[in-house]
C-alpha positions in Angstrom: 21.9 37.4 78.7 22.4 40.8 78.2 18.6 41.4 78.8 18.8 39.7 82.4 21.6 41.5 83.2 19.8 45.1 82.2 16.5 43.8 83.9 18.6 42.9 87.1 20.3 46.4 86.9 17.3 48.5 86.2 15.6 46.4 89.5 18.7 47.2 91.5 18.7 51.0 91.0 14.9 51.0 92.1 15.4 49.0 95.0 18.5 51.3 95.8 16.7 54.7 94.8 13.8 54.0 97.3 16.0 54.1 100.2 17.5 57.3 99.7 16.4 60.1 101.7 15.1 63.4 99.7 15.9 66.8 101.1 12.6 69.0 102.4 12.7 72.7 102.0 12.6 74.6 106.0 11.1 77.7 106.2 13.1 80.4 108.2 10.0 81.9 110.2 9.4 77.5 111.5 13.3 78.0 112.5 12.4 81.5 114.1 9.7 79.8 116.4 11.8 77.3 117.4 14.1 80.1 118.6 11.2 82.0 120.2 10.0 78.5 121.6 13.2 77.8 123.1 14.0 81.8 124.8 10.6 81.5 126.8 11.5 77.7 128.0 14.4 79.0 129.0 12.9 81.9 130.6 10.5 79.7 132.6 13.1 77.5 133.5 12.5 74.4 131.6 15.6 72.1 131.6 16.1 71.0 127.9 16.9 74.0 127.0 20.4 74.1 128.3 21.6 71.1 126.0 21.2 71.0 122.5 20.2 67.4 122.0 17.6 67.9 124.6 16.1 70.4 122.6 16.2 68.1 119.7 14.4 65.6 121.1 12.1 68.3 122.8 11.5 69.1 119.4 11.4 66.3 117.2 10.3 63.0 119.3 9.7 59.3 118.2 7.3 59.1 116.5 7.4 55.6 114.0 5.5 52.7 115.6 5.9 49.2 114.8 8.8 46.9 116.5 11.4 47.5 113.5 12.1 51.3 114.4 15.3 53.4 114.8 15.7 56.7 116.7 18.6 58.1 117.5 20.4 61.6 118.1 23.7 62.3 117.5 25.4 65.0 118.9 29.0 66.9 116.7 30.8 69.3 118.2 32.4 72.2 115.9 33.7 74.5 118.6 33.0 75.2 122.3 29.6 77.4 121.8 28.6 76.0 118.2 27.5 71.9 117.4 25.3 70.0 114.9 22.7 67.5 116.4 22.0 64.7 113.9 17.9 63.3 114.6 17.4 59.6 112.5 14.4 57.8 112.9 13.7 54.9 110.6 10.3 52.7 111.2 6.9 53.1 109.6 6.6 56.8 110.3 3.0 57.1 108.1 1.7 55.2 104.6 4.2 57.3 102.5 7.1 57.7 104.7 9.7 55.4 106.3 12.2 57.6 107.8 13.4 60.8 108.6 16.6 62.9 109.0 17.2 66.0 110.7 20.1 68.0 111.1 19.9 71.2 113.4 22.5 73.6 113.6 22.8 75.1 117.1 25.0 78.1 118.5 25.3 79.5 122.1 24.0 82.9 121.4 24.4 85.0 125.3 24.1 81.9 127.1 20.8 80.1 125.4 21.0 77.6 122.5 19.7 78.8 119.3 18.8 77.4 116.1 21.1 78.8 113.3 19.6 76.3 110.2 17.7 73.3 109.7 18.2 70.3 107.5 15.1 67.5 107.1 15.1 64.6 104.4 12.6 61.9 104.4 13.2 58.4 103.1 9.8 57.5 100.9 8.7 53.7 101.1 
């Protein structure tokens, strides 16, 4: 009895530890190119740089395939010129991964949205 009920647990926190999602390390100067990226849009007049889940998706599009996928931005305002925009996709993204997460921190910086930090977990299969 007791060894069912460890093989059952020991099952259970495998099944539950390979849906979590594991933090990736962001370098600053990707973050500084988005920034750069986004001033010359903006420049040239390009639309989805005047909302910051527009440059989100600009940014980080679909990209799973497969009929059982899930993408969706989420936008949380903090104040009137700062907001956190929250990119899930879950679907057969390649071999080795089966979701994504990213969280982008934007603030209005003289009137153009820039990237103050970046958050990206994948979920392994």
């Amino acid at each position: 009895m007791l060894r069912n009920i460890l093989t059952i647990s020991l099952c259970s926190f495998f099944l539950l530890s390979c849906q979590r999602y594991k933090e990736l390390p962001v370098a600053a100067g990707y973050i500084s190119t988005l920034n750069k990226n986004i001033a010359i849009q903006e420049k040239d007049g390009a639309s989805w740089t005047n909302a910051p889940e527009d440059i989100a998706r600009q940014f980080f599009p679909p990209v799973a395939t497969g009929s059982s996928r899930l993408y969706e931005i989420i936008k949380h305002i903090k104040s009137p010129g700062e907001c956190i925009v929250t990119v899930k996709e879950e679907g057969a993204i390649n071999d080795g991964v089966s979701g994504e997460r990213r969280e982008i921190y934007f603030s209005d910086v003289n009137g153009i949205w820039t990237i103050t930090d970046l958050k990206h977990e994948v979920k392994s299969r």
